[in-house]
C-alpha positions as YAML, in Angstrom:
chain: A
units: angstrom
residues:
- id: 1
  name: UNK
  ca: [17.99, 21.30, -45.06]
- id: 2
  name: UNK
  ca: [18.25, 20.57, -41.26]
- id: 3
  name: UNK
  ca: [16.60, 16.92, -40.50]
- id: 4
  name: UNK
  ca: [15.31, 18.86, -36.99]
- id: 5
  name: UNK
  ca: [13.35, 21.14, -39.26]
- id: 6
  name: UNK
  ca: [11.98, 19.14, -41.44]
- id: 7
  name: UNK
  ca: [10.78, 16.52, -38.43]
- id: 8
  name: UNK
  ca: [8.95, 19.98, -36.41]
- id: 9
  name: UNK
  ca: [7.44, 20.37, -39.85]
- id: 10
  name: UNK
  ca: [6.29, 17.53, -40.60]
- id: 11
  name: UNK
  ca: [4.81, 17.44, -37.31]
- id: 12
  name: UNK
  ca: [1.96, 19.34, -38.58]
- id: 13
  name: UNK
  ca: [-1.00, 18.19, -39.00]
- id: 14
  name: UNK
  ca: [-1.74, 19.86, -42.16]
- id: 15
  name: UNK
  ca: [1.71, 19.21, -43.72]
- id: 16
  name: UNK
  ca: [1.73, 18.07, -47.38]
- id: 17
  name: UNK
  ca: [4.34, 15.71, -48.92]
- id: 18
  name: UNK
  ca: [5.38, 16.23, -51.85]
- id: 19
  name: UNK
  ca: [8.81, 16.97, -53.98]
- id: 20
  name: UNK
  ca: [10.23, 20.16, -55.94]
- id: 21
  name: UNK
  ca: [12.67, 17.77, -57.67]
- id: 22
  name: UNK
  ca: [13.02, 18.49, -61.13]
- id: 23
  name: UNK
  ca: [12.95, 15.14, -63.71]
- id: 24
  name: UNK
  ca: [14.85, 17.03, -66.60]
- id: 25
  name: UNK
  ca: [18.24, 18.36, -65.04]
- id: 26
  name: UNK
  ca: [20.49, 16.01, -65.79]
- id: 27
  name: UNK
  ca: [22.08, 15.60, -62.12]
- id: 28
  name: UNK
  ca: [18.72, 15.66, -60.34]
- id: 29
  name: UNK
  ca: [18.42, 16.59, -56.54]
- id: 30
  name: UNK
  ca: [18.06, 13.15, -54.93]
- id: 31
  name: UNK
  ca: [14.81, 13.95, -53.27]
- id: 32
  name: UNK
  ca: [13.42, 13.43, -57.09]
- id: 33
  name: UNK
  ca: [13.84, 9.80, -56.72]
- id: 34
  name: UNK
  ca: [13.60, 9.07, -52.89]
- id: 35
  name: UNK
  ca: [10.94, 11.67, -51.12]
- id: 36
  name: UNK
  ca: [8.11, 9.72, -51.52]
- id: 37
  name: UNK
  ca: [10.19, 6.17, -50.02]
- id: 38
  name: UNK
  ca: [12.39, 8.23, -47.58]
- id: 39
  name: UNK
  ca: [8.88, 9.55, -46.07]
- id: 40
  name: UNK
  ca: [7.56, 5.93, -45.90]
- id: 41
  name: UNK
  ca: [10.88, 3.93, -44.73]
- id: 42
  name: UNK
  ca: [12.53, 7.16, -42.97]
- id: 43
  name: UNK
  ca: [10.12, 9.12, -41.12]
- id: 44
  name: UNK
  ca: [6.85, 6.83, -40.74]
- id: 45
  name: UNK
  ca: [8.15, 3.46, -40.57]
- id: 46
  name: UNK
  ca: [11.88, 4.29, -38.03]
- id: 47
  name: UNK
  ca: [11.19, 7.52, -37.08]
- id: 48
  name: UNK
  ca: [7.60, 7.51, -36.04]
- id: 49
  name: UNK
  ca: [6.95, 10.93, -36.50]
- id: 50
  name: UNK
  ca: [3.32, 9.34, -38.10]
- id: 51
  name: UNK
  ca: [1.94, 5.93, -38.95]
- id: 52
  name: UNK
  ca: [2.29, 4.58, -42.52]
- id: 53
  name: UNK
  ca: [-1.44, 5.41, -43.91]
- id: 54
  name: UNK
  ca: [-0.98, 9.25, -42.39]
- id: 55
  name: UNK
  ca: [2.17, 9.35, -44.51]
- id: 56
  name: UNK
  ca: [0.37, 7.83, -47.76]
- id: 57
  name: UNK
  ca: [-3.17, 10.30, -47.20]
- id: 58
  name: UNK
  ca: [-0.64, 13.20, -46.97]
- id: 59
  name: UNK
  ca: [1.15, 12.24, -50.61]
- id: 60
  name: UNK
  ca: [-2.17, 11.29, -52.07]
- id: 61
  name: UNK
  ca: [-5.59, 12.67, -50.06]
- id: 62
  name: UNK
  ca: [-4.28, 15.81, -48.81]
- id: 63
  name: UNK
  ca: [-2.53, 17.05, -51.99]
- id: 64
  name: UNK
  ca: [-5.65, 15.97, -54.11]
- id: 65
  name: UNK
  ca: [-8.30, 17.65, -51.89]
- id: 66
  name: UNK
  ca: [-6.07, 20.60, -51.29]
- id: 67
  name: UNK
  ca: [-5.13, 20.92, -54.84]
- id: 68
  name: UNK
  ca: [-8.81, 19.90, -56.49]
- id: 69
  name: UNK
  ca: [-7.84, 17.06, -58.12]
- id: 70
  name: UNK
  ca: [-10.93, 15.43, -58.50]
- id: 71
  name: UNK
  ca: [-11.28, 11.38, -58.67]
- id: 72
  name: UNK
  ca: [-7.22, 11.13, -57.24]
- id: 73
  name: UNK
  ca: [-6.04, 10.33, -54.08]
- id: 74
  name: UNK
  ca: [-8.39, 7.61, -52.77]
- id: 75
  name: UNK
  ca: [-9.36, 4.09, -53.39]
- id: 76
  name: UNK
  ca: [-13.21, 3.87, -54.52]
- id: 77
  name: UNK
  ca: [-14.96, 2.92, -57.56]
- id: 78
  name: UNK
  ca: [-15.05, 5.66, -60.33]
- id: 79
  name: UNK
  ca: [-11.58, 7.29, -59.14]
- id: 80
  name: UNK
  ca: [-8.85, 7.18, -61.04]
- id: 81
  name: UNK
  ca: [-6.19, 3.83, -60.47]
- id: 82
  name: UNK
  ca: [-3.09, 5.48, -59.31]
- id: 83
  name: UNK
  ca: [-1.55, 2.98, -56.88]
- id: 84
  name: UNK
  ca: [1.88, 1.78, -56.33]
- id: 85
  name: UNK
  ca: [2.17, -1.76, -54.01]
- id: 86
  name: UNK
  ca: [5.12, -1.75, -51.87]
- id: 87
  name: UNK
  ca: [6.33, -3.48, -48.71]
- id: 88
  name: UNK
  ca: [6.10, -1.32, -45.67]
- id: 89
  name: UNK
  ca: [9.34, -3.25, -44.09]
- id: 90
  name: UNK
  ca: [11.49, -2.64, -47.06]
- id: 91
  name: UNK
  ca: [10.28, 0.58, -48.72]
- id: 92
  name: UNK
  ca: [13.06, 2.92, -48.39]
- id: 93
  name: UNK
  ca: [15.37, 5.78, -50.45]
- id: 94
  name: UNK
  ca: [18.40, 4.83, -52.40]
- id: 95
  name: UNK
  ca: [19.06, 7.94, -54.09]
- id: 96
  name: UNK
  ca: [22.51, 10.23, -52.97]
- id: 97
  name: UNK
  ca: [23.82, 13.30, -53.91]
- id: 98
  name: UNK
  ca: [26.59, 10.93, -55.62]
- id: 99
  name: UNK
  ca: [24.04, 9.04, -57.92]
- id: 100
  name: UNK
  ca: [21.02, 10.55, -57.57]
- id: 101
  name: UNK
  ca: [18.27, 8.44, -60.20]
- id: 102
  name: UNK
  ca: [18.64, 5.40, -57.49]
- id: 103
  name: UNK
  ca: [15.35, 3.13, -57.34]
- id: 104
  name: UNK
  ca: [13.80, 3.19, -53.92]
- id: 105
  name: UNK
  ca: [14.04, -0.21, -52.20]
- id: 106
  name: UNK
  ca: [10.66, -2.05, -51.50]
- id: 107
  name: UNK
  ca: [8.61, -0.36, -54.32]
- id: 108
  name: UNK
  ca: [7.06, -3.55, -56.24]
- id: 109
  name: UNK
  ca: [4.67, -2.58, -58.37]
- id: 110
  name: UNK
  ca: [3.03, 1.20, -59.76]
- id: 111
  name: UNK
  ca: [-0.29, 1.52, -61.64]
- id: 112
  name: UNK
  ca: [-0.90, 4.79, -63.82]
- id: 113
  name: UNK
  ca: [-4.40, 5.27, -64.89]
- id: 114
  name: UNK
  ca: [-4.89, 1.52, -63.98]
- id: 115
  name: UNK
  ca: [-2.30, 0.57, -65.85]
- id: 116
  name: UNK
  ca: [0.87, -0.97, -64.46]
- id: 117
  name: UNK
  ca: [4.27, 0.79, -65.26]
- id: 118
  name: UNK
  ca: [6.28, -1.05, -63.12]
- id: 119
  name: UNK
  ca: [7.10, -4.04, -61.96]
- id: 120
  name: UNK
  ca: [10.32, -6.77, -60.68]
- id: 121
  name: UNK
  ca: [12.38, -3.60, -61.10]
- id: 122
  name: UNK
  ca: [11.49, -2.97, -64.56]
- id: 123
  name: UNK
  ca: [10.12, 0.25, -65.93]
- id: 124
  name: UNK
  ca: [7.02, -1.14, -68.99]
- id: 125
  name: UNK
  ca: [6.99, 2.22, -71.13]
- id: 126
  name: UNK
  ca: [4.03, 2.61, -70.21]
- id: 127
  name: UNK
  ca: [3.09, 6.31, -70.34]
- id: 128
  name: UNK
  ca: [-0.22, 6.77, -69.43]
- id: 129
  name: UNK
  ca: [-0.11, 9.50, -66.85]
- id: 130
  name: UNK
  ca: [-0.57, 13.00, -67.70]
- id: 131
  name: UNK
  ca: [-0.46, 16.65, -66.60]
- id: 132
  name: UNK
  ca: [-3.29, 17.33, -63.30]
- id: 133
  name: UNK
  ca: [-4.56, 21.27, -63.58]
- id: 134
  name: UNK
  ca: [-4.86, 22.22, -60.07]
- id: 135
  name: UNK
  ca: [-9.26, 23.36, -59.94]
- id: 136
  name: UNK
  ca: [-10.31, 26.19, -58.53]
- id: 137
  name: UNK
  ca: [-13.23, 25.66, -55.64]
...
């Protein structure tokens, strides 16, 4: 993928973020672990293509709204807890082509469901997500 591209495209005001990365090959693409971090540290936070909360609504609000999930993708009371707490200054992609399952720098802690998953670098085994049905409108 050309960087150029991907910048004019995420230009858009409409643009989604999201990741085709698939978690069962066994040599994933890199963008399976990083997207989400390289958006953050990469394009919002040295780049400037958008400010930090435009790049967050677009991996959370947009995709939810767009894709009907209801009660995901916003803070408020009733919707479901799916947050992850990391520092804006340090959140950035590890992963390479050369070792791709790399944890992103700057990623403290996740919630699923409201409850945590991770945390100081450790993964809980916790598995409370589960599969979202995109609804029809």
């Amino acid at each position: 993928m050309d960087d150029g591209d991907l910048e004019r495209i995420l230009a858009f005001d409409n643009a989604m973020i999201g990741s085709d990365g698939l978690p069962h090959d066994e040599v994933p693409h890199p963008r399976l672990w990083g997207i989400f971090p390289k958006v953050l540290g990469h394009y919002a936070r040295e780049r400037k293509l958008f400010a930090l909360e435009e790049a967050v609504h677009r991996m959370s609000g947009v995709t939810a709204q767009v894709f009907g999930f209801a009660d995901r993708g916003e803070i408020r009371e009733g919707a479901i807890a799916d947050l992850v707490l990391f520092d804006p200054n340090k959140v950035i992609d590890r992963a390479q082509f050369s070792d791709p399952k790399q944890v992103a720098a700057g990623i403290e802690r996740v919630r699923v469901g409201g409850v945590e998953s991770y945390a100081d670098g450790k993964v809980s085994g916790s598995r409370n997500g589960r599969v979202l049905r995109h609804s029809v409108r």
